[in-house]
C-alpha positions as YAML, in Angstrom:
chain: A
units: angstrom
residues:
- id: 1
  name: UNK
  ca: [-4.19, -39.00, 8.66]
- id: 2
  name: UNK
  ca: [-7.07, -37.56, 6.91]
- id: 3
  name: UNK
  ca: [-9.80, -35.86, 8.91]
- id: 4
  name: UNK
  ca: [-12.93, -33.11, 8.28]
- id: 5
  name: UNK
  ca: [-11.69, -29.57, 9.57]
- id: 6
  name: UNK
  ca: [-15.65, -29.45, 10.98]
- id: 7
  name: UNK
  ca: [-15.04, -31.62, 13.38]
- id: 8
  name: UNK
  ca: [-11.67, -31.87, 14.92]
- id: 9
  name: UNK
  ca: [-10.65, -35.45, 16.94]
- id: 10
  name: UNK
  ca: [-7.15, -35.99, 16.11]
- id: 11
  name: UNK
  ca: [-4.47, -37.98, 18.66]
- id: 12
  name: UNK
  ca: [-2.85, -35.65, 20.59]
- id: 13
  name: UNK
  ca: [0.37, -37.21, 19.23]
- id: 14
  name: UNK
  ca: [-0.42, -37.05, 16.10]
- id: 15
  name: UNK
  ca: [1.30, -33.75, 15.42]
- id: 16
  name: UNK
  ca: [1.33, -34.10, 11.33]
- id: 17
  name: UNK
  ca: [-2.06, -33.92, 11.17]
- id: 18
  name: UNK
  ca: [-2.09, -31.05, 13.76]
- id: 19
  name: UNK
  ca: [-0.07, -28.92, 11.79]
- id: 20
  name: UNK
  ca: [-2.28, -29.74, 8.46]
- id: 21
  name: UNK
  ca: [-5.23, -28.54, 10.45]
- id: 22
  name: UNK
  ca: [-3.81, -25.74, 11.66]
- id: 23
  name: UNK
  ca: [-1.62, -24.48, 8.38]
- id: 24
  name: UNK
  ca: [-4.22, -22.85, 6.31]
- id: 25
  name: UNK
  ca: [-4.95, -20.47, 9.22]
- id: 26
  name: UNK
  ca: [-1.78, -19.63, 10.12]
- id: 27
  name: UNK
  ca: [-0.73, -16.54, 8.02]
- id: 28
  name: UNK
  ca: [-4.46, -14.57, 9.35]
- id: 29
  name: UNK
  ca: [-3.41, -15.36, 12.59]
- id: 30
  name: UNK
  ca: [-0.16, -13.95, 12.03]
- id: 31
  name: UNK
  ca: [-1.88, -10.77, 10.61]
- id: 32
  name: UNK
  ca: [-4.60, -10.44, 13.55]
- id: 33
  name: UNK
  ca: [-1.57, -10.49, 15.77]
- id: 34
  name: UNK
  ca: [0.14, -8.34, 13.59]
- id: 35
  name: UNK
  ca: [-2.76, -5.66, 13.64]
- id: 36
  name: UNK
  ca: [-3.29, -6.19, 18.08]
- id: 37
  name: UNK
  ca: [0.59, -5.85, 18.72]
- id: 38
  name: UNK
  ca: [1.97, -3.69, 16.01]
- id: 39
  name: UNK
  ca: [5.08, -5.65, 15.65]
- id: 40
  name: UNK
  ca: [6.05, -8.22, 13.63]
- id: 41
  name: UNK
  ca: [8.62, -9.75, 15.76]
- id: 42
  name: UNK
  ca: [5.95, -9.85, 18.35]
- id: 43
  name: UNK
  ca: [2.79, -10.95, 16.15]
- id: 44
  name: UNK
  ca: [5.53, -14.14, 15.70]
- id: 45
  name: UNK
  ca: [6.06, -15.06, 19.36]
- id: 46
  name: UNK
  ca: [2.35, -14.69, 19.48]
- id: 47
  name: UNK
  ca: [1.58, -16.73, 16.84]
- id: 48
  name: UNK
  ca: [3.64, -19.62, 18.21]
- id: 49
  name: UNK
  ca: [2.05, -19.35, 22.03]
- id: 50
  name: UNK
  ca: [-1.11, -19.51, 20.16]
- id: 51
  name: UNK
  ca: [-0.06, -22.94, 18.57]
- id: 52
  name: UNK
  ca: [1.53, -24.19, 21.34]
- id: 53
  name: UNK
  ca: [-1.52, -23.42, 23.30]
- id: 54
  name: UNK
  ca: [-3.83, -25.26, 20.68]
- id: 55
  name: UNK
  ca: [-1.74, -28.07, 20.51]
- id: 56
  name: UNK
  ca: [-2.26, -28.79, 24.57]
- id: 57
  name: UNK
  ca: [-5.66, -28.11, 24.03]
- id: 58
  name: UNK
  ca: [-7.14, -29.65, 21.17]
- id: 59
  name: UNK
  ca: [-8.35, -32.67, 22.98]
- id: 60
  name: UNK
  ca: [-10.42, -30.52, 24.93]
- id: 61
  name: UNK
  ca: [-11.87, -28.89, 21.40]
- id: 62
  name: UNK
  ca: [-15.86, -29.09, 22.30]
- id: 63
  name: UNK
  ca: [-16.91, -27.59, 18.71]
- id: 64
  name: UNK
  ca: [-19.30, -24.91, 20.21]
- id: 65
  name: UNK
  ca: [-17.54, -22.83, 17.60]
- id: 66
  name: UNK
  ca: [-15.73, -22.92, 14.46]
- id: 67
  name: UNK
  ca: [-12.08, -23.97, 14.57]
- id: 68
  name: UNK
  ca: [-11.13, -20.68, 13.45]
- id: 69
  name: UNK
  ca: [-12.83, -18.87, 16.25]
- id: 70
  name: UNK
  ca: [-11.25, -21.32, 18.36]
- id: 71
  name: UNK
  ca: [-7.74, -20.37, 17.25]
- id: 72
  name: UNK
  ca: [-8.56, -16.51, 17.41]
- id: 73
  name: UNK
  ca: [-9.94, -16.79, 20.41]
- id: 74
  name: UNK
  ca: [-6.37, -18.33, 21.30]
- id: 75
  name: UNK
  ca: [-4.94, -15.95, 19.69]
- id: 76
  name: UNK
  ca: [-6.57, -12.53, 21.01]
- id: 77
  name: UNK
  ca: [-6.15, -13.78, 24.30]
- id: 78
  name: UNK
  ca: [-2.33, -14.23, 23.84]
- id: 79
  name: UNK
  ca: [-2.25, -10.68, 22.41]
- id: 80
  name: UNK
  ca: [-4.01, -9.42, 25.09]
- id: 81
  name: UNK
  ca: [-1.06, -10.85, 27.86]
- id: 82
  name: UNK
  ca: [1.45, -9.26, 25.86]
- id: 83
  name: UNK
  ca: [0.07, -6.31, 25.73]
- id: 84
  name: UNK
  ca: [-0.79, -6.35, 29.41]
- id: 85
  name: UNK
  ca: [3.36, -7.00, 29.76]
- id: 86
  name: UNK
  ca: [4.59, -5.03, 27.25]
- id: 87
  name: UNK
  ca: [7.66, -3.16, 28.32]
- id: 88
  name: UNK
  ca: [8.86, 0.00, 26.59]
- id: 89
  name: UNK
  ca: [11.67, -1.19, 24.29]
- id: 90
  name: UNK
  ca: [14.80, 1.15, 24.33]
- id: 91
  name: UNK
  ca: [16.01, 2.67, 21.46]
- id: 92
  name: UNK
  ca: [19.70, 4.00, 21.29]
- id: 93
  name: UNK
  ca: [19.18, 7.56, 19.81]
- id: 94
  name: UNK
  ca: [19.81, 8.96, 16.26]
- id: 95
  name: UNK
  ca: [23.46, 8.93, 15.00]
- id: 96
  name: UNK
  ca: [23.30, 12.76, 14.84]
- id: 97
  name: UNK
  ca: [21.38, 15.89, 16.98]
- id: 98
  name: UNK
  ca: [17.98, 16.34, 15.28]
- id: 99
  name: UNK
  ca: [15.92, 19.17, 15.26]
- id: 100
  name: UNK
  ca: [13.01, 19.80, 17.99]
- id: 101
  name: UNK
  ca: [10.24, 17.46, 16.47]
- id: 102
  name: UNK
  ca: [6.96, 18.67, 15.62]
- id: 103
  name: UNK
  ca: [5.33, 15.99, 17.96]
- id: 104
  name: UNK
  ca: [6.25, 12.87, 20.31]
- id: 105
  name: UNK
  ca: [4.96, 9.44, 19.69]
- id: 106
  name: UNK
  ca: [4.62, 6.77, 22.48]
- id: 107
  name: UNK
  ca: [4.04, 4.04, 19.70]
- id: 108
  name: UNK
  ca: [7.20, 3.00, 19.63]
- id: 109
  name: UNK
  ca: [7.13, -0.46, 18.89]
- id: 110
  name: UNK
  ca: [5.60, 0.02, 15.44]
- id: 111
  name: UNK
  ca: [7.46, -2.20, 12.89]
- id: 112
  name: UNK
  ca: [6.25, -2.82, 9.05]
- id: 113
  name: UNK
  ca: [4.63, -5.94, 7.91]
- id: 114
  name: UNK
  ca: [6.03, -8.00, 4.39]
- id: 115
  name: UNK
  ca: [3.48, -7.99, 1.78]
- id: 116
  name: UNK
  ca: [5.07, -11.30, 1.44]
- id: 117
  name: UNK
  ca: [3.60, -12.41, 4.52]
- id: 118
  name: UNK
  ca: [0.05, -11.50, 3.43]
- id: 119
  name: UNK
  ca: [-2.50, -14.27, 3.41]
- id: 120
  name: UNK
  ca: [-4.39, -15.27, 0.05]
- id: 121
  name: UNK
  ca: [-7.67, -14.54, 2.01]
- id: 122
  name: UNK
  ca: [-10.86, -12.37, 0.67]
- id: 123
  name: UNK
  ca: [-12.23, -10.50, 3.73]
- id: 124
  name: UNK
  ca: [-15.18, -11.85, 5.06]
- id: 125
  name: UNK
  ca: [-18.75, -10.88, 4.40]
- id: 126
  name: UNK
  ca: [-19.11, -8.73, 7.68]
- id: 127
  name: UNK
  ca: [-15.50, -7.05, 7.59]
- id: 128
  name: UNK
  ca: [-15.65, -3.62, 6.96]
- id: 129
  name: UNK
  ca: [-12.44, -3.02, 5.48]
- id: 130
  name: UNK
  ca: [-10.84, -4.39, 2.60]
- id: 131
  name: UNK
  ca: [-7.53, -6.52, 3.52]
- id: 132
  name: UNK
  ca: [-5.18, -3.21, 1.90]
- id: 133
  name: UNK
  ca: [-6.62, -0.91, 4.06]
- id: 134
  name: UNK
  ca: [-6.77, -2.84, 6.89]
- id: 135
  name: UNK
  ca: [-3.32, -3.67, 6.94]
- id: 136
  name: UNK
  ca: [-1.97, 0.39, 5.75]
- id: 137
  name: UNK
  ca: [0.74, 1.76, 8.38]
- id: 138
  name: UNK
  ca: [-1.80, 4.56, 8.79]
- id: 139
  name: UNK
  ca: [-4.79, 1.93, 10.40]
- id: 140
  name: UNK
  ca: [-2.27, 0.20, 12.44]
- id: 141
  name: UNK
  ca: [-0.52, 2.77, 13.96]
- id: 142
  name: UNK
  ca: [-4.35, 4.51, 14.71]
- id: 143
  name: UNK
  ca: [-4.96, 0.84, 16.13]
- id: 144
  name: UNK
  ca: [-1.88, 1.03, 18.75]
- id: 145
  name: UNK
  ca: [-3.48, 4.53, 20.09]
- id: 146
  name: UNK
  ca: [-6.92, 3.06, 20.95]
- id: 147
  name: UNK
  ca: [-7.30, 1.75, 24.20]
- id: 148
  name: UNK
  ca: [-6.85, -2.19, 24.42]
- id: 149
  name: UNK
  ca: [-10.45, -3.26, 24.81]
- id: 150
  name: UNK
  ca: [-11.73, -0.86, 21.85]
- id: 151
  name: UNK
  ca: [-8.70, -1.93, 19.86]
- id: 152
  name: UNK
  ca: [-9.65, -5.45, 20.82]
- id: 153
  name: UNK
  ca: [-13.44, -5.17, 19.12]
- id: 154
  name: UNK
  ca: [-13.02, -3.57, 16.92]
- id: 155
  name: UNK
  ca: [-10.35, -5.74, 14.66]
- id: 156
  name: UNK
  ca: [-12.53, -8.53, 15.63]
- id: 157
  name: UNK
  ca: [-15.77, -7.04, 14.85]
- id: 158
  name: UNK
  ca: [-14.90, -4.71, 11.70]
- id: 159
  name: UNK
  ca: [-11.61, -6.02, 10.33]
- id: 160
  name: UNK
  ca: [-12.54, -9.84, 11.15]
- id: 161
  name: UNK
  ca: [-16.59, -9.62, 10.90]
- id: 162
  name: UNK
  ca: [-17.04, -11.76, 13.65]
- id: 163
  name: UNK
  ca: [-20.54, -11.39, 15.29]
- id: 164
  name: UNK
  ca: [-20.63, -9.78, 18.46]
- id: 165
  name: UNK
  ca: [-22.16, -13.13, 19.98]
- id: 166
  name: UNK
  ca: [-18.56, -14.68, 18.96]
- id: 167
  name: UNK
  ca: [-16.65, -11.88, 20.46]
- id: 168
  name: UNK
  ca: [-18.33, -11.71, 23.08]
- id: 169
  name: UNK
  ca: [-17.78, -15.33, 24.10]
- id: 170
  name: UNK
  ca: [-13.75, -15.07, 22.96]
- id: 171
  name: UNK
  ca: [-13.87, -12.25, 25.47]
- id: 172
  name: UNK
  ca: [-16.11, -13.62, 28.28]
- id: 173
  name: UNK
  ca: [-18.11, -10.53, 28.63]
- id: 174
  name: UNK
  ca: [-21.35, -9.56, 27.21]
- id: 175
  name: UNK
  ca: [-22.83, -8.91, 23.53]
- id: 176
  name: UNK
  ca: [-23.39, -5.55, 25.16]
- id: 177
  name: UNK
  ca: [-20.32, -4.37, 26.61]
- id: 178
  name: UNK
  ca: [-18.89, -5.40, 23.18]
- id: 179
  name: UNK
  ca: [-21.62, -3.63, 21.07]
- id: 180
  name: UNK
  ca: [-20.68, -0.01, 23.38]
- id: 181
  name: UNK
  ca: [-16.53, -0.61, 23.12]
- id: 182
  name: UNK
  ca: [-17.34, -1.14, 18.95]
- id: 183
  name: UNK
  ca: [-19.05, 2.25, 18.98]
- id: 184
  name: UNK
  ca: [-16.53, 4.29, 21.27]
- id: 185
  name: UNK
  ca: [-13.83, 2.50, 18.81]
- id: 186
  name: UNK
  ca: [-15.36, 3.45, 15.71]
- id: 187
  name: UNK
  ca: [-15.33, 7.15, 17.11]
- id: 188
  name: UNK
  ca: [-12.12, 6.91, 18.41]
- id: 189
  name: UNK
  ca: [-10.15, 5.29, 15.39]
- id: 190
  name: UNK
  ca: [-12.23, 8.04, 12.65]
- id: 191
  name: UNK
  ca: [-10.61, 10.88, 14.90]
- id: 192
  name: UNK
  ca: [-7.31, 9.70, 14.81]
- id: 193
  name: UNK
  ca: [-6.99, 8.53, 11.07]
- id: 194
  name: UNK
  ca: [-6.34, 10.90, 8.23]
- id: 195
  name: UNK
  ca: [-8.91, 12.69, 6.78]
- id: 196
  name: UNK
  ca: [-10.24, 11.18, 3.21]
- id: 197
  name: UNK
  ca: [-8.39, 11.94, 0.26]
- id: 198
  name: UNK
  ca: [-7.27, 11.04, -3.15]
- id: 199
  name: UNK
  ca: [-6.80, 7.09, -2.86]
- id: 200
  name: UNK
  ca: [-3.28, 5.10, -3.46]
- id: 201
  name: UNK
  ca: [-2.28, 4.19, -6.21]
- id: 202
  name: UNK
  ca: [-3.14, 0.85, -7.31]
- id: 203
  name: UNK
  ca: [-0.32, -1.76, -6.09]
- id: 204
  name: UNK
  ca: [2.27, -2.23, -8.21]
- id: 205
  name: UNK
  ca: [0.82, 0.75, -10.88]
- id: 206
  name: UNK
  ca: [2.72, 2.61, -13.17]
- id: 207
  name: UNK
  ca: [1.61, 5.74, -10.81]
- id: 208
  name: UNK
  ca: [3.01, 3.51, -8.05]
- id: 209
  name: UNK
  ca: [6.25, 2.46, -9.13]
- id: 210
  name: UNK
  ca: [7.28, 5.87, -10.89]
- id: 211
  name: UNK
  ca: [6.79, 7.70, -7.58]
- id: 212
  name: UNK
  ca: [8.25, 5.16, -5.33]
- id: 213
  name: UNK
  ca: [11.50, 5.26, -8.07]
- id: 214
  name: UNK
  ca: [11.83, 8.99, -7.76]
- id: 215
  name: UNK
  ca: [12.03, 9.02, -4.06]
- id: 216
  name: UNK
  ca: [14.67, 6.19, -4.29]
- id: 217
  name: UNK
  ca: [16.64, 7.78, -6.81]
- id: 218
  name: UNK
  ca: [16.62, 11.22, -4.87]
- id: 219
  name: UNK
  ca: [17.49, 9.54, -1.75]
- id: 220
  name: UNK
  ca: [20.44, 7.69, -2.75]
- id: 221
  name: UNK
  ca: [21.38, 10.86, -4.47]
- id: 222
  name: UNK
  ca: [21.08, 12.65, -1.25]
- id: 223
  name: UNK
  ca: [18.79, 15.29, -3.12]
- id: 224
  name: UNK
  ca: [16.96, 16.16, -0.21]
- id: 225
  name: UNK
  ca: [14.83, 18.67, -1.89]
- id: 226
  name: UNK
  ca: [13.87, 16.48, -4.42]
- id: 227
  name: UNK
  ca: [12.77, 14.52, -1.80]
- id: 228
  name: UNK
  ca: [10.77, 16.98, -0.19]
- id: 229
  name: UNK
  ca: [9.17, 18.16, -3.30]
- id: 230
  name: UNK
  ca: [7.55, 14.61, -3.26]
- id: 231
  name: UNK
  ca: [6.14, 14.81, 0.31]
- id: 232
  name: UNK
  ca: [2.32, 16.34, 0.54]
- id: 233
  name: UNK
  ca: [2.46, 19.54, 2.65]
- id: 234
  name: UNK
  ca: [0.86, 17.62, 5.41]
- id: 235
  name: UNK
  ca: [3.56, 14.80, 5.25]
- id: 236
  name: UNK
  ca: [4.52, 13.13, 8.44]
- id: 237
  name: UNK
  ca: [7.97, 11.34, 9.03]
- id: 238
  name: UNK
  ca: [8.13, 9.16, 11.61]
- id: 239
  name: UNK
  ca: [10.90, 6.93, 12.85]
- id: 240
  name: UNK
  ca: [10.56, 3.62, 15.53]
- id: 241
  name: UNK
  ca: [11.51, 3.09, 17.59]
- id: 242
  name: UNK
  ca: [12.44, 6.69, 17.95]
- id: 243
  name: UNK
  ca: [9.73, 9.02, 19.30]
- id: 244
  name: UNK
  ca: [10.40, 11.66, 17.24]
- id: 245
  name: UNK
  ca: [7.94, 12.66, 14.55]
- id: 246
  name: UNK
  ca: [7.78, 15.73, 11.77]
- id: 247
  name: UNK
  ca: [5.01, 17.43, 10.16]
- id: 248
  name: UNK
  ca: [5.36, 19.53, 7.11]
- id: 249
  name: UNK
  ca: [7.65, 20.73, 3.95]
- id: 250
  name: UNK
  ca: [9.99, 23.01, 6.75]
- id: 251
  name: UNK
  ca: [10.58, 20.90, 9.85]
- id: 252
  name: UNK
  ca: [11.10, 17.98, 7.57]
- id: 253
  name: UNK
  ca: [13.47, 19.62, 5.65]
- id: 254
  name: UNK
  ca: [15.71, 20.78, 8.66]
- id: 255
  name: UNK
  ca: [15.30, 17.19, 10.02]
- id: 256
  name: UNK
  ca: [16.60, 15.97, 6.66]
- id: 257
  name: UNK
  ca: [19.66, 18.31, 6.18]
- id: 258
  name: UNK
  ca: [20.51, 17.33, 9.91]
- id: 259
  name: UNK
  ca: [20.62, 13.34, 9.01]
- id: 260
  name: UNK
  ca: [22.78, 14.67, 5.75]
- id: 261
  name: UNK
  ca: [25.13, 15.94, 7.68]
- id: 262
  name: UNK
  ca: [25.86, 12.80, 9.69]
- id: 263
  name: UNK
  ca: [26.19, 10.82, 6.26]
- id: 264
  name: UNK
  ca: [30.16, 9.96, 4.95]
- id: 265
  name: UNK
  ca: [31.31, 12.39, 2.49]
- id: 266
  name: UNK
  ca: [31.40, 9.66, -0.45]
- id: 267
  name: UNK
  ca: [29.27, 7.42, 0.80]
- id: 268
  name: UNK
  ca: [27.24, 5.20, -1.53]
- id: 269
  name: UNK
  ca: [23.51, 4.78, -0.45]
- id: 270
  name: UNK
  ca: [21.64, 2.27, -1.56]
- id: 271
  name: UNK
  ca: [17.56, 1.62, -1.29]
- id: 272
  name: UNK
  ca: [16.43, -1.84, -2.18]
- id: 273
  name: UNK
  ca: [12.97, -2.17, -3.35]
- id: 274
  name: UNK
  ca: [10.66, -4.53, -1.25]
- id: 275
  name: UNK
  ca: [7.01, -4.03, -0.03]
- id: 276
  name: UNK
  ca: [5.32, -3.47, 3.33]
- id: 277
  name: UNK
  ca: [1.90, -2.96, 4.71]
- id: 278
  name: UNK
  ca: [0.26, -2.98, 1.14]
- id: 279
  name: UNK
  ca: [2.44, 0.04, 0.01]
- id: 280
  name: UNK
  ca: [5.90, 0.28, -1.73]
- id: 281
  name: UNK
  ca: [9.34, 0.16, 0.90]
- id: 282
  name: UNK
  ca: [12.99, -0.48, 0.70]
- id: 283
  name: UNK
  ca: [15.60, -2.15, 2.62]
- id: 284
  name: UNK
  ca: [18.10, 0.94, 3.44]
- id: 285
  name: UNK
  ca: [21.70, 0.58, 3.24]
- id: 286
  name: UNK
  ca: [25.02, 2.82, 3.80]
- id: 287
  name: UNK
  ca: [28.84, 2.54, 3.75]
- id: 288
  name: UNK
  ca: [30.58, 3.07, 6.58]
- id: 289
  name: UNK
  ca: [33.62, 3.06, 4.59]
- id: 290
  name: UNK
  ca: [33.06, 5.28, 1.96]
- id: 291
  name: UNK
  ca: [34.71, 3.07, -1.77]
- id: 292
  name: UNK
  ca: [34.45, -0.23, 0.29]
- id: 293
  name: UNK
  ca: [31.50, -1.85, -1.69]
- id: 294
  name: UNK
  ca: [30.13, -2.78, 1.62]
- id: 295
  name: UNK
  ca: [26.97, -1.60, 2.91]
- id: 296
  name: UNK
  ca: [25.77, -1.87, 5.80]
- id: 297
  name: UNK
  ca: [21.94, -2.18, 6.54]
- id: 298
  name: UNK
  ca: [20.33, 0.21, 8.87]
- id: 299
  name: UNK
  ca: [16.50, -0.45, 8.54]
- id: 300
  name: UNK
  ca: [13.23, -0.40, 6.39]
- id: 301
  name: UNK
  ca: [11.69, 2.87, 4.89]
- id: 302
  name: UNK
  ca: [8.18, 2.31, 4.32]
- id: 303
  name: UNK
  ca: [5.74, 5.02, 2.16]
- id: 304
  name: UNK
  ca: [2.41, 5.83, 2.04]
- id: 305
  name: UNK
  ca: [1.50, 7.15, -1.12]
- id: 306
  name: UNK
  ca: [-2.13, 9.45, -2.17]
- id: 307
  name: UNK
  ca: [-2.45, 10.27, -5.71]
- id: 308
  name: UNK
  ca: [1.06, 11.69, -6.64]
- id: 309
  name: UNK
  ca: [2.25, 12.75, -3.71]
- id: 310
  name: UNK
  ca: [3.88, 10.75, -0.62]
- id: 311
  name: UNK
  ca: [1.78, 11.33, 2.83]
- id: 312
  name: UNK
  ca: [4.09, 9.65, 5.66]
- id: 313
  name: UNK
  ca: [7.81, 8.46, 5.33]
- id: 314
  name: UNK
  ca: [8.61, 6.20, 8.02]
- id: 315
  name: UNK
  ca: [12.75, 4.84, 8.50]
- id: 316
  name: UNK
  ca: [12.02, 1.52, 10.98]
- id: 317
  name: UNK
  ca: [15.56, 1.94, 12.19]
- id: 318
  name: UNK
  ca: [15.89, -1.62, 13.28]
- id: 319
  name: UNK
  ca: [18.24, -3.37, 10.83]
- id: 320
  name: UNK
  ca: [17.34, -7.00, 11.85]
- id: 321
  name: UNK
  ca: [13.53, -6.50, 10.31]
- id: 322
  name: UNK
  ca: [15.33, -6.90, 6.78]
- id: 323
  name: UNK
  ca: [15.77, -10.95, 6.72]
- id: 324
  name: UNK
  ca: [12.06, -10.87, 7.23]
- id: 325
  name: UNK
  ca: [12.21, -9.09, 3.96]
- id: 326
  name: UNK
  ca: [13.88, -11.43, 2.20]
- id: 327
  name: UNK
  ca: [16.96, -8.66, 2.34]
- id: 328
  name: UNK
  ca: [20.66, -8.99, 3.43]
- id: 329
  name: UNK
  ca: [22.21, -7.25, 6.32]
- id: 330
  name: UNK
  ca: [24.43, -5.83, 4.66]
- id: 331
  name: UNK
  ca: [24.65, -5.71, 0.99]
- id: 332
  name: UNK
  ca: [27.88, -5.50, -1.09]
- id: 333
  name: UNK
  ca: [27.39, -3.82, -4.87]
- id: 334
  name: UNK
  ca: [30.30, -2.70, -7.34]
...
């Protein structure tokens, strides 16, 4: 069935042409879900609620707005339920005693996001971010600490650029109260960000990739000071859905000669390159059976990298994100 995307009158059965309309908007929806939930696996279920809910509703489609303010407005809405549900998701401990962290973190439902996953999409005129920062584990972890509301405005006001008229209509509440949460927001997310520095590496860089292959090949190795000697002295290592964070050269070396000790004498390592959140990652892997050829997948590391020098580490110890990399659960190597 063809049809103009300006002006939407489709059969209600007709779901074909449903899906054509919707498919070009699909992946940014995925991504503003992404960014208001700061899971993947949860961005998903809310990217299918928001279809679901379109679908039901498309008859009743009035074109006071755009189509795609029509889906967000789905969208943020379906976010916002979740959130209001959410439910702290239990984690099983570390395989070994760590060391007394340098902090706590109650963002523990933090997973990475596949570059592969990415929409083709240039941001729009009002956005105030470009779609690499905007998507960096650094914003979207600062996102999950902002109250709801703030969070709410400002990814649709300064990631998205829609107007506050729009926002405030996908909200039902007033150009005003939208205008004062943007501020507090702005205010909010500067004071919990890092301070400016020396920018990343361009993607995929010879900067880039030589840094990301050290810390691979010193990892596998199990040369933790190597490692270290890669971090910046204000590194952070973080973990989800563990709580646990470290700061700094010392307690991240302690942490790290703790997590040695739990690894099989023999054991073979393995990091898999892959890419998440606009930086480089790897699917991580370990035998259990040290000279089996078998490893077994135990998560995602993910790096944020400034100039030469790595600036947070963070192991997503959840081994079922790696199909969404395109990455085995357990990989098998001679």
């Amino acid at each position: 069935m063809n049809f103009d995307p300006a002006r939407v009158h489709i059969d209600m059965h007709d779901e074909r042409a449903f899906n054509e309309l919707i498919e070009p908007y699909r992946r940014e929806l995925q991504l503003h879900c992404y960014r208001m939930l700061g899971s993947l696996h949860d961005a998903e279920d809310a990217v299918q609620e928001t279809l679901v809910s379109a679908w039901r509703g498309i008859a009743g489609f009035q074109e006071k707005a755009s189509l795609r303010t029509w889906l967000y407005r789905i969208a943020t809405n379906r976010c916002l339920n979740m959130i209001r549900d959410r439910r702290r998701r239990p984690f099983e401990g570390l395989p070994f005693d760590p060391p007394p962290p340098t902090r706590t973190d109650e963002v523990t439902w933090l997973e990475p996001y596949p570059d592969a996953l990415l929409p083709d999409t240039e941001p729009e005129p009002h956005s105030h971010y470009e779609l690499r920062e905007a998507v960096g584990l650094a914003f979207i972890t600062a996102l999950q600490r902002l109250p709801v509301t703030q969070r709410t405005v400002l990814v649709l006001r300064d990631v998205l650029g829609f107007r506050a008229a729009e926002v405030a209509d996908m909200l039902d509440t007033t150009e005003a109260t939208v205008n004062s949460a943007l501020q507090r927001s702005r205010s909010a997310l500067e004071a919990r960000m890092p301070p400016a520095r020396e920018r990343a590496p361009v993607p995929d860089a010879p900067e880039e990739r030589k840094l990301a292959d050290e810390f691979a090949d010193a990892f596998e190795l199990g040369d933790m000071d190597r490692v270290v000697s890669l971090l910046s002295e204000d590194v952070w290592v973080t973990m989800p859905p563990e709580p646990l964070e470290y700061q700094g050269h010392a307690a991240i070396s302690e942490f790290l000669a703790h997590g040695q000790a739990f690894r099989p004498p023999g054991a073979t390592v393995r990091l898999v390159p892959t890419r998440a959140n606009a930086a480089p990652a790897f699917g991580h892997y370990m035998e259990q059976e040290p000279g089996s050829g078998i490893a077994c997948g135990l998560g995602v590391f993910a790096l944020v990298l400034e100039g030469n020098r790595i600036t947070r580490l963070t192991r997503f110890g959840i081994p079922e994100l790696l199909p969404r990399f395109g990455l085995p659960l357990d990989l098998r190597f001679d």
